[in-house]
Each structure stands twice: as C-alpha cells, then as structure tokens.
Residue, then its C-alpha position, 0 to 999 in steps of 0.5 A: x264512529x265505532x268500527x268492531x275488528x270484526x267487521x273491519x276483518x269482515x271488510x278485509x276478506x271482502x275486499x280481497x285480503x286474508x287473514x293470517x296469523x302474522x302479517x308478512x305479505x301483501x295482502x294479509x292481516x291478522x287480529x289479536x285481541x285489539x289489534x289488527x294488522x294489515x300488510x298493503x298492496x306495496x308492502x307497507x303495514x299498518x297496526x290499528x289498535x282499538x279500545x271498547x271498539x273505538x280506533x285508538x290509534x294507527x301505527x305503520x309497522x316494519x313488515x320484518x321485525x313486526x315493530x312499529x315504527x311511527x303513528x299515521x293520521x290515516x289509513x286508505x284501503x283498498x282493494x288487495x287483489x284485481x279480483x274480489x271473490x265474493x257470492x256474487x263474483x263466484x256466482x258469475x265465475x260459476x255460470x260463465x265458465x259453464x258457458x265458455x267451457x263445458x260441464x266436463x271442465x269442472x273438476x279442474x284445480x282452478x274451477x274447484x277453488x274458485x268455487x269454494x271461494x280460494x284463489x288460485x295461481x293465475x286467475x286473474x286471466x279469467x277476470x271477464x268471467x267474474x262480471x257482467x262486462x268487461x272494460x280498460x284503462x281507457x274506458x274511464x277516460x274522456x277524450x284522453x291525450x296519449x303519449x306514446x313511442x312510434x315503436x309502439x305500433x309495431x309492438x301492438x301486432x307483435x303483442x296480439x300475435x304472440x296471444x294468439x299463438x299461446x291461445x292456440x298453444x293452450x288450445x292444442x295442449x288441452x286436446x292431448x291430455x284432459x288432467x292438464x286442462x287449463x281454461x283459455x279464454x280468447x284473445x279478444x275477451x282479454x284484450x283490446x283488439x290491435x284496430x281499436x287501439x290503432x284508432x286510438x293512436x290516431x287521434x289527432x292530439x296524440x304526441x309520437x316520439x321519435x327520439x334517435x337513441x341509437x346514436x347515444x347506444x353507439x356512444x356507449x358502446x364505443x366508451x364501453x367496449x373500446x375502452x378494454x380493448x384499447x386497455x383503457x378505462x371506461x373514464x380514459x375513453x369518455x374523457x376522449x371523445x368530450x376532447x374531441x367535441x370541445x363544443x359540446x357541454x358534458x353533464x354526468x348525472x349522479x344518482x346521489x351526492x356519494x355518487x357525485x363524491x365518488x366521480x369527483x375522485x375518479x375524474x381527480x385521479x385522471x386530473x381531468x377539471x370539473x366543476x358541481x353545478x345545481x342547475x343546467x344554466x351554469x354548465x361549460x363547455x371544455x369541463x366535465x359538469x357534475x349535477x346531483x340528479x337522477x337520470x335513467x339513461x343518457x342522450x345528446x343534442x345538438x349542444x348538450x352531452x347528458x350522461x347518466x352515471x350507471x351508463x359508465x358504473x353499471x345500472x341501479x344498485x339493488x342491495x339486500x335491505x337489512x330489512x329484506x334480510x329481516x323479513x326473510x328470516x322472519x319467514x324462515x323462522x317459521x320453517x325452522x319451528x318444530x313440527x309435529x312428528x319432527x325428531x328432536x334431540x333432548x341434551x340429557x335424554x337423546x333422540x325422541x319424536x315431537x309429538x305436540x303441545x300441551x296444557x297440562x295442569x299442575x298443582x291447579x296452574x295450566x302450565x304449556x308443555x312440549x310432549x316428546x315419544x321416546x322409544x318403548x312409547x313413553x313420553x317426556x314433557x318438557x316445560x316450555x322455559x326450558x325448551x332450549x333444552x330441544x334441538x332438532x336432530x336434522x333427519x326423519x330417519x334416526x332410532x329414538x333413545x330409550x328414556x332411563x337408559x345410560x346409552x345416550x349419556x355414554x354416546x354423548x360423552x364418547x362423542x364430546x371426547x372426539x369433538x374435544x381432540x377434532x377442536x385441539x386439532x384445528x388450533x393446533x394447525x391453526x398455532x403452526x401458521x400463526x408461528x411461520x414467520x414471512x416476509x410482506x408481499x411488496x409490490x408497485x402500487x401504481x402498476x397495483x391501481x393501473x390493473x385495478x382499473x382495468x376492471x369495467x365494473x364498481x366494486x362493491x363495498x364488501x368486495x372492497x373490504x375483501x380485498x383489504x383484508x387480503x392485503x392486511x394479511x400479505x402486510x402482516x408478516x404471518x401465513x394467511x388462511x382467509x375463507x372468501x364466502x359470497x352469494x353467486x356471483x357477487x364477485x369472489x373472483x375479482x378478489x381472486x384476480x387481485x389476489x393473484x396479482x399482488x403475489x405474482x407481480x411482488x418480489x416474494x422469491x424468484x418466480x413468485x407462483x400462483x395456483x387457482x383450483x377449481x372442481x370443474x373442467x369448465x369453470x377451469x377454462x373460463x377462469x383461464x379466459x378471464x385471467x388472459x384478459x385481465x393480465x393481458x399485457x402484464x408480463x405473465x405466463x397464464x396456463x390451465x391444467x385439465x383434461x381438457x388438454x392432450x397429453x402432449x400439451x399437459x406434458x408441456x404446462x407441467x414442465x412451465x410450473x416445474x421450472x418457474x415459467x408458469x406464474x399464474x396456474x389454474x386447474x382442476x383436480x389434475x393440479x393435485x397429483x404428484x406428478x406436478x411439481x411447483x417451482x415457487x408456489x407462495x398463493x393456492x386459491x381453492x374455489x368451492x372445496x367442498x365439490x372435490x373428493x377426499x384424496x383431493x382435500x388430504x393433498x389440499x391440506x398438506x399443500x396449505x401448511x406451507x403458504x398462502x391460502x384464500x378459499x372461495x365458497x359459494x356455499x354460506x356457512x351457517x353460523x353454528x358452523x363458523x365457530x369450527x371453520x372460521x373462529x380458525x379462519x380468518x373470513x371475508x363475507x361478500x353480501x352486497x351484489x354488483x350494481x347492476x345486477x337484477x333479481x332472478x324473478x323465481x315461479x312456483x306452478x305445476x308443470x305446464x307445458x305452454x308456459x314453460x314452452x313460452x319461457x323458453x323461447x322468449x329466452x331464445x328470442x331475446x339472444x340467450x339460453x335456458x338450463x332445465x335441470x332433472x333432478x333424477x337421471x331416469x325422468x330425462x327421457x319425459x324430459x326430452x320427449x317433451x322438448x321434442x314435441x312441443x319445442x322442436x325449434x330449439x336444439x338441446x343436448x343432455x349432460x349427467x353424471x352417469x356420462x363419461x366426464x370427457x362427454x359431459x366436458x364436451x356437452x358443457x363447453x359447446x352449451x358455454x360457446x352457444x352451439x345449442x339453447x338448452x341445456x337438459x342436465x341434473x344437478x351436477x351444474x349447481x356449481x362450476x359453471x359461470x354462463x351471462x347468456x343462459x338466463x331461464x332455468x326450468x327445474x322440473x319437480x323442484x319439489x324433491x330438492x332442498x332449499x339450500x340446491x335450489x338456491x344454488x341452482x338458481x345462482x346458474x341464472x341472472x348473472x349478467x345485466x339480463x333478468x333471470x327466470x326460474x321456473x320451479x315446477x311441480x308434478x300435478x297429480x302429486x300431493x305435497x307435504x306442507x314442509x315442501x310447500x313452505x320450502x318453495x314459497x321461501x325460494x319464491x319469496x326470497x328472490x332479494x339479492x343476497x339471501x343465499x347466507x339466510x337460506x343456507x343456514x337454515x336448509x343444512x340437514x345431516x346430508x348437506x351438514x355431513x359433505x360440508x364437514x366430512x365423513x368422519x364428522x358426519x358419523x358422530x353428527x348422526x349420533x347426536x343431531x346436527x343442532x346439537x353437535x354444532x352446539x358441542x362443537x362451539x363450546x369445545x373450540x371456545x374453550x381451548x381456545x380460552x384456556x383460561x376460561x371456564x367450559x360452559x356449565x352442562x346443565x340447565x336449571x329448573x325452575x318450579x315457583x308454582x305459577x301459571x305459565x303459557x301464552x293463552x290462546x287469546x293473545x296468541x292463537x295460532x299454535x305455529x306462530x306461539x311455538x315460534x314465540x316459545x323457541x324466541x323466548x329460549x335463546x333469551x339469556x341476559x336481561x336486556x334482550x329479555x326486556x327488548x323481547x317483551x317491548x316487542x310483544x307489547x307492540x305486536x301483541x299488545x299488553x303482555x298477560x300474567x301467564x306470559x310474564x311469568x314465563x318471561x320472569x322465570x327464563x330470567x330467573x334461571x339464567x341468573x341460576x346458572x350463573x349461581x351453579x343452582x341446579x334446581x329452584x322450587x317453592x312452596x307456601x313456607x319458602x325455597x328449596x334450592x340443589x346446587x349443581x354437584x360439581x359447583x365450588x360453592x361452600x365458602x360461598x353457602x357458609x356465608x349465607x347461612x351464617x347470616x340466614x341461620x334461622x330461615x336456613x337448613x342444609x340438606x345433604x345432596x347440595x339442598x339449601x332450604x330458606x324459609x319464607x312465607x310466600x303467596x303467589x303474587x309476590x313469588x318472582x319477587x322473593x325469588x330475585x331477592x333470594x338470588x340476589x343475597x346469593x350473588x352477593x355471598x359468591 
C-alpha cells in the first residue's frame, strides 16, 4: 500500500497530534524527507522510514537521545488528544458556546484559540461543546458488573459537592472582572448525576468490598512510630509482634530480587531465621518467609501476615532515568541555543550581538555563516566550523567591542593574568591541607551501625558512597575538604549526621567538637530538633546558637563550646564572631555557603585551613565551574532522591483565581500548608487583598526582607509550628527552610525569576511522602518573551526527581555566576562573559595543576578547502533545531565522537548530504590541525597553502618535510608552507588528510 508523509501528517494533525521540528512529547511528530517521527500518548517514539512513498521499515526511537533503539512489525495510532480539532468539532465548539455563553464571550483567550483551530490549556472541560451528544464510560457498555469500594458512595456526594461549589466559585469570579472570564459549563453536562451513578451501584450483581484496613494501618503505625521512640528499628519492632503471634505466618513481599538480597541481610544482621519461598503453599509459621513479588500495600487475615516491603523502606523508589536525564537536556539544549539578537563573546574580537544566520556564497560554494554586529554596526561572519569560537556572554546588557581595536585583546590578556594568580591561589591553599599531616579518626564501629540504624528511612546509593567517601577521608590521614552537592532534599543532612558522629564519638583529641553552620535562624532550630533526636541517648551535649537565644542563654552556650562541654554546635552566622571560642573544633559543616555574606565566608576561610570541612550545597555546580572549585575539592554528588519521595506535579497558567483558591484549600483539607511566594515586595498588597477575599477561611502571615530579621524569625517559626496555612513570602524562602506539611506552593508571576530560582523555590515543596503542587502563575494582559516561555515549559516539564544539576547548570547567568563566586570574580566575568571565563579559568587550574603539561594552543585554525558546507534546508528545516546541530558539531574534537555524531544524524536524519559531510570532514580536519600547531589551511586547483602558528617549534619538523617534498614545496616567509598538488573538488578532503598525514609523521 502506498501511504505519501504527507498524508500520514495529514492523518496526524487530524487526529490531534502537532507537528514539530524534534519529536520530544507526546503527541508531536516531525518529517524530514523520508522519515517521520511520531511521539505516542505514553511517550513511546517511533521512526517510520518511507522509499518512493513505500513504508520501508518501523523503528521505536529513544524520545531522549533521538536514536533508535529496534524494529517494530507494527504501529497502531490513535488519537493523541481527548479532543480532535477539526472543521466539524470547531464549528460545533463555535455554535455551542454562543449558545451556552453569550455573544460578549467572544473574545476570550479560549474562544479566540479554539477557533483559529489551536488548542488551549484546560479545554478539554468544554469537550460537550465540540459534539452533538455527550457519553461516559459506561455507556458503551452492556449490563456491566462494577466492583467498587463501600467508600465510594460517600466520595460520589462529596465529588458532585466539591463541582458544584467550583461551578458556583467560576460563576461569582466572571461576575467581578470581565477579562478574567473563564466559560464554566454546568456540573451536569460534565458529569453523571450522583442518583444515576447510585442506580448504578445498586445493581444486584455489583461486588462491595469492605475490606478493614485500619487494623493493618494501625500495625504499621505501631512498627513505625514506636520503633523510634522505643530506639528501636523498624525491623526490631516487627520481629516483636510476629514473636508475639507465633500462629501467624509472616511473608515480606519484595518488589525484586535485590530487594529480597537486601532484607536477607538486614534479617542476618538481627539473626532472625528466614526462609525465600516461590509460592504461598510453602510458607511456616515461627520463620519470617520471603517471596519475590510485587505487593502495593500489605494486610492480614486470620492466618496470614502479608507485609509489603515499602511498608517498612518507604514507598516505591522514583529515580531519574538516565533517560529523563537525557530528555531533559535535550530540551535544554534548545534553550541554551543562540538566539537572535543574544550577545555572544568572539575569543579574539570581544563582545558582539547575534544577529542570524546566513548563506553566503563563496568562490560560487554557499557556505552557512553566523553574522554577528560589533560596535560602529560592522558585522563579523563567522563560519559555522568554527563556530566553538562563539560563547555566549550570559547578559543582555554589555557595551559591544569595537572590531579592529586592541582593547579587547588587552582586557582579555589582563583578565588571563588575574585568572592565572586566582587558579595559583586555590592550589596553593589546596597543597597546604594535602601537607597537614593527622592522625585517622577512630571510633567503634558497632555503636557506629547501632545509630545507623536509627535512621527510619533506606539510604540511597549515592547517599551511601557519600558517606564512604567521608569515611575514606578521616581514614586517610590528610585534611578533608569535600563539597556534598545534592538536589533538595535528597538527604545531605543525614550525611551530615554521620559525619558529626563519627567525629564526636571518635578518640580525635580531648572533646572532640563539631560545628554545623547554617544561613538561617530557622533551619538552625530544625537541624538542632533533628540532631536531639537522632543523638538522643548517645552521651552528647547538642547546643544551637542563633538570635533566636536571650542573651543570657547565648552567654551561656558560648561558655559550653569555649570549655569543651558542647560537642555537637549548630548556628547560624553568630557562630562566626570572635566572641565564640571552640575548645577543640576538628569538623566545620557549612550548609549553603554561598547564602552567607562576605565578612561571614573570610572568617569561614581561615577557620577551613586548620580542620575538616564538609560543605553542603543545594545549588549544583555547573560543570564548567567544577574545574575552579571542585578539581580542588574533593565532590560527593547526591543525585538519586529517597525511595519514597513523589514528584512535585508543577502547572504553568495565568493567574486564576478559582483554581488557585481550590489548591489552597485541598492542601488545607488534606492537613498541610501552602507557600506563595511574591517575587516583588510591592505586588504583596494584591496579594493579600486577594486572600482576604476570596480565601477568608484560611489565615495567612507575610514574611520579607524589608522586616526586621527578629520578625521574619517570628513569622517562619509560628508557619514551621502550624499556627497559620499560608505563608505570603518573596524569595528569601528559596533556602533554609525544611517544612514536610507545606506542599502547595503558588509563585505568582513566576515568569520574572529565573529557571535555576524556581527550581530552588520548587524544592520548599514535596519533601515528605505527600505529593506537591507548584502553581506558576502568569499575569494575564501580559505579553511574554518566547525565552520566558521556554523557561517555563522546562520547569513543568522537568518535574523527574533530580533534575536540579541539569537545570542549574544551564540557568547561570552573570548574576547567579557572580553570587556564586564572588565580587572580585563576578567584575572580571562581566568583562568577558561567563562561557567564556569559565572556559579561561579550566584551562588555567589544568595547567598549573600540570606542570608539565603544555597550556592549551590559543588559537583556532581555519580552514578553507573551497567546498560547499551547510546542513540544507531539506534535510533540516527548522533554523532552531540546524543551530542546535552546528553548536554539536562544535564540541567535536576527536575522531570517534565525530564518527558517532554522524551515525546519529544518518538514524534522525537519514542519509547525510555532501554539504553536511564536508562540514563534518572539515571539523575533522582542524582538530588534526591543531595538533600540528597549523594556523590556517587553504587550497586551490594547484595545491595547499598552509601558516603555521607563530609560536609553534616546529623547523626540524618542516625541514624533514621539505627535504623529502622539495619539489611540491616552497617556504614563505611568516610561517607559509606551499605544497604543490593538482586538486579537484572530489578528492580535496582526501588530499588534505594525506597531506597531514606526512606532516604528523615529520613531527
């Protein structure tokens, strides 16, 4: 059967899906040439490759990486949305909602976009305006048998209760403002009316459970909740009560076999007998019996005890996929691409605007070209092999250089310079501590493994290695300096906890001490909490020091740390005053330095030279950025989240003020609190006005940073201990604040803050079991950049657990970049542009920190071999998508990654054009250049013309060459080298190769 793309596109749109230029989300596909790529509702992708409109074969695509992964024997589409837009179903959304609404209705976002055939956010709640009629699930079926829960009924009332008061909600808020009209169909076109589904529920074949789940709920709260208070394990506890009912036969199901291996250890570890069973006939009594089977939530009868394994480890682990991980950096790849009328850095010419991309044509060979402004309006084009020779500068504000001028060439050696004595200074402190020679911590390893069980949660792995490696630091004899960098609340805190352990339990001096430094009042008193109970028992005096202390009681903790009484310190920035004098400090934990001021981080830096030093960060360091601080710093990275933690479920909308009043009291209803954060003091006052009004059940309280510190103390301590449901705060809560009930957060004009803050801010929520909500809301009349809207699609699209290092990484601009590293820094980053100094900065620290390496070549070679070189607009469309592709081809630099790059493009792209290879081929060629010290390389119909670079030691290895190539050769002065060869264009490449080919064997 002959099936064109275009029709099967044709089919696509018709049924919902939309065309993209990559295929990353469900619902989108993409054709390029032959091959059309389609992204299924469940995120599955599939590559269909046609010949002379033929189906040649199906492949299933990773929607990450973009590569196919194996060949399918079919493919079943379907619709991709609940609601296809078409002639027909527009029509009858257009005559309908007249009906239903009024002629005055017409010019609503929603109306104006469902006509002109778009989609819009939520409109599948008018789906009975696009058909004739109007059907459920049930209506398709016959006599249907409905299983369903005796709870159920109640929920039915309460469901059609809660629809109609948002109905009414909807109803009352169009009254008060026109613009913020939202069509709200009523509750009965939407829904099946409470009596039928009643009717329903009656019919006498139906099954009600009544299964009594409070029994086995009160069993867990008893191996749960006791087990601490009693200082016991969750397992201690559990291997009680089965004592207590020797009767009773006791299977753990275990979601997979390393889960079994894993109890087989923990239930070695308390000698407790077991036995692995495959199926229930072979369990016993008086034996714990282990099955490898999945099992959502546990229960018991009259003769069996069915425990579930996450009912003792915490719920279902929800890692980050690699592939997540992937996907997500694929999106932001795109983000991170030039844009038109983004500043860029040029290594040699400076600061300049780019303005697009364009074909030129040389010598009769369209070649693609990056055209940048400098100052004076004269443009620089830049050949797209060497666009690695473009960074982006990381602001919109910056004066452009002037082209031809030496101003930038003498900022940017005087920059270098600096850089060169900031890098010396780093490894200098850095050789001091690896020559302070100390003794091992020792302490006992069973009372070490005793607390270690106290802790009621599964460690994760990386939460495991974190602590090892902490342990291999004590062991080794040397100053430990170890950045623990982790998404929030992922667990850096336990690894604190054990660190503090092993130091003040050890034989490390008299009194060994340890002090835990915080940026705030609040997250000081709730680490001070949480260490009182995990050391309680244990022997250790536990003080904090913060302002939250009368003087009398500051005088009084400051006498325990002076004289050795206080092992365990915590503070804020009063610890960091002379007037505290430490008896023996030998650990400093710092939790987010980066929050506490300059006169705070000099006092932090003289007190590291002398002792161990772990630093917690929650703010990931990009990878640039690790070569300065880390390549220094020994780094721990805590990726992987707890096993039971769920993913912030994040909404993107213009501020409605039914919706957000829904969210805030489900969270109230469902026992928690509610964040909304105001990034500007002065939008406060709407703020409140609206909470007054349309939410007057709940009580809130303001916190922000024009309020004396003692208040905004007050505010946040009374929101920690419940006494009010929302807190109405601007960003000052991004960190240092650790809250399991508060699980809703609204930010309202979320689309004035950066990618990286509204991670951060986002992390506030979702740190318990419970499920977070993060609404991000938008003010409606105004209109957005399409950089914001990119912003905000990432933040809801990346709600996987861990993504806060991709995200980061790819949100620091010259403010975040300049807080993270300082004044100092941040003035010399301004000059140059944070790519770029990232950049200068890795190779400086690589080299000193090799002597004996050579500093990298600070030049790029250019290469003219007269050949066509772009990606054509038939095999890549989308000028976006072909900039990402040239900005890839850029950070090429060895052969293998160029050959891997091009199987990619063959399986997205299908056959690689000649234009394309040759830009591939040519990056291939001046990587091999630079290794050659060859500065320029060009040809023409008679041969090569070569300059090698001025500072390159290179005569012994020309003599060679020429004396064997005497009569293709001639020397020019300024480091020319001709070498005669009759070229045509096919053969060029090859020539080219062999050519440095020779060279390389002369050098």
């Amino acid at each position: 059967m002959k099936l064109p793309p275009h029709q099967l596109a044709e089919f696509l749109v018709h049924n919902g899906f939309t065309r993209s230029a990559s295929s990353i989300d469900s619902g989108e596909f993409s054709i390029r040439g032959e091959i059309v790529d389609i992204v299924l509702p469940g995120n599955k992708g599939y590559r269909i490759n046609f010949s002379e409109n033929q189906i040649e074969s199906i492949r299933e695509f990773d929607i990450n990486s973009q590569i196919s992964t194996h060949d399918c024997l079919e493919l079943v589409l379907n619709s991709a949305s609940e609601v296809i837009l078409n002639p027909e179903t527009i029509n009858n959304f257009r005559d309908n909602y007249l009906k239903a609404f009024g002629v005055n209705y017409v010019n609503t976002p929603i109306y104006q976009s469902i006509t002109e055939g778009k989609k819009f956010p939520g409109y599948e709640h008018l789906s009975p305006l696009f058909y004739n009629s109007s059907c459920g699930l049930i209506d398709y079926l016959n006599n249907p048998l409905i299983i369903y829960d005796n709870l159920s009924r109640q929920a039915i009332f309460e469901q059609e209760n809660n629809c109609i008061d948002l109905h009414q909600a909807r109803l009352e808020a169009n009254k008060v403002k026109l613009n913020t009209f939202y069509p709200a169909l009523p509750v009965a076109q939407l829904y099946y009316d409470s009596q039928k589904i009643q009717n329903l529920l009656d019919g006498e074949d139906n099954i009600a459970l009544t299964a009594e789940n409070s029994s086995y709920a009160y069993l867990l709260e008893q191996i749960t909740a006791t087990s601490f208070i009693e200082n016991k394990t969750v397992f201690e506890k559990l291997l009680e009560i089965i004592a207590e009912d020797s009767k009773k036969i006791a299977i753990i199901f275990c979601r997979t076999k390393s889960n079994l291996e894993r109890f087989k250890n923990i239930l070695g570890s308390y000698s407790q007998k077991y036995i692995e069973i495959e199926n229930l006939q072979y369990a016993t009594a008086n034996i714990v019996n282990l099955v490898a089977l999945s099992l959502n939530r546990g229960f018991y009868t009259d003769k069996y005890l069915f425990i579930a394994s996450q009912d003792l480890l915490g719920g279902k682990p929800v890692n980050l996929r690699s592939g997540a991980k992937r996907k997500l950096k694929n999106i932001l790849m795109e983000l991170d691409n030039l844009t038109e009328g983004e500043l860029v850095v040029h290594k040699d010419h400076g600061i300049g605007q780019f303005l697009n991309m364009e074909t030129l044509n040389i010598k009769g060979k369209a070649h693609d070209f990056l055209k940048i402004l400098y100052d004076n309006n004269d443009k620089l084009y830049i050949p797209v092999e060497n666009i690695d020779l473009i960074k982006k500068y990381g602001s919109n504000e910056a004066q452009l250089s002037r082209l031809g001028s030496i101003a930038w060439q003498r900022n940017k050696a005087k920059i270098k310079k600096r850089i060169t004595e900031i890098a010396s200074q780093l490894l200098e402190v850095t050789a001091k501590r690896k020559l302070a020679a100390i003794n091992p911590i020792e302490f006992d390893q069973e009372e070490y493994e005793n607390f270690c069980r106290r802790f009621k949660y599964t460690e994760t792995e990386d939460q495991l290695n974190a602590i090892n490696d902490i342990r291999k630091d004590f062991d080794s004899g040397l100053l430990m300096d170890r950045l623990i960098c982790g998404d929030v609340g992922f667990g850096k805190t336990e690894v604190a906890i054990r660190a503090a352990f092993m130091v003040a339990k050890s034989n490390y001096g008299n009194c060994p001490q340890v002090a835990i430094v915080v940026p705030t009042t609040i997250l000081c008193k709730q680490h001070y909490l949480r260490f009182l109970k995990r050391f309680k028992d244990l022997g250790l005096n536990i003080v904090q020091l913060s302002s939250l202390l009368t003087h009398s009681e500051a005088k009084t903790v400051k006498e325990q740390i002076k004289d050795g009484r206080a092992s365990i310190i915590i503070g804020t920035h009063a610890l960091l005053t002379k007037s505290v004098e430490f008896n023996n400090l030998k650990l400093l934990i710092i939790d987010e330095e980066q929050h506490f001021g300059v006169s705070q981080k000099e006092y932090l830096k003289k007190l590291k030279a002398t002792m161990h030093v772990v630093s917690l960060s929650a703010t990931p360091i990009p990878r640039t950025l690790q070569m300065s601080m880390v390549g220094l710093k020994d780094l721990s990275i805590i990726s992987t989240p707890p096993m039971d933690r769920l993913e912030v479920r994040t909404i993107v909308m213009p501020f409605d003020q039914v919706i957000i009043r829904d969210a805030l009291l489900k969270e109230r209803f469902r026992g928690g609190r509610s964040f909304y954060v105001v990034p500007k003091i002065k939008d406060i006052i709407d703020v409140e006005r609206y909470l007054q009004t349309m939410v007057p059940e709940l009580k809130y309280k303001v916190a922000h940073g024009q309020m004396p510190a003692s208040k905004v103390d007050e505010v946040m301590s009374e929101f920690w201990e419940g006494k009010f449901d929302i807190l109405v705060a601007t960003t000052i809560i991004e960190s240092g604040i650790d809250i399991a009930e508060a699980n809703t957060m609204i930010i309202h004009k979320a689309d004035s803050l950066g990618l990286s803050q509204l991670y951060q801010l986002r992390g506030r929520i979702g740190r318990s079991k419970v499920r977070g909500y993060a609404y991000l809301t938008l003010a409606s009349q105004k209109k957005m950049t399409a950089h914001s809207i990119k912003r905000l699609e990432i933040m809801q699209n990346s709600c996987a657990l861990g993504s806060g290092f991709i995200i980061a990484s790819h949100d620091m601009d010259l403010r975040g970049f300049g807080n993270l590293v300082g004044e100092e820094q941040s003035g010399q980053i301004k000059e140059v542009g944070v790519e770029l100094y990232q950049e200068m900065l890795d190779e400086q620290v690589a080299v000193l920190k090799k002597e004996n390496i050579e500093q990298e070549k600070d030049f790029v070679p250019i290469i003219n071999l007269g050949l066509p070189v772009f990606i054509p607009d038939n095999y890549i469309e989308d000028t976006s998508l072909k900039l990402t592709i040239y900005r890839r081809v850029g950070s090429l630099n060895n052969d293998i990654d160029i050959e891997n790059f091009r199987d990619e493009m063959v399986d997205r792209f299908g056959p690689i054009p000649m234009e394309f290879n040759n830009l591939l081929d040519i990056v291939k060629i001046k990587y091999r250049c630079k290794l050659l010290n060859i500065e320029t390389l060009d040809c023409g119909e008679k041969g090569f013309v070569l300059k090698f670079h001025k500072e390159a030691d290179i005569a012994e290895a020309i003599s060679k060459f020429v004396t064997k190539y005497h009569q293709q050769t001639k020397l020019k002065p300024g480091n020319k080298l001709i070498f005669n060869k009759n070229l045509i264009e096919e053969n060029v490449i090859k020539e080219a190769d062999n050519l440095l080919d020779i060279l390389g064997e002369c050098c």
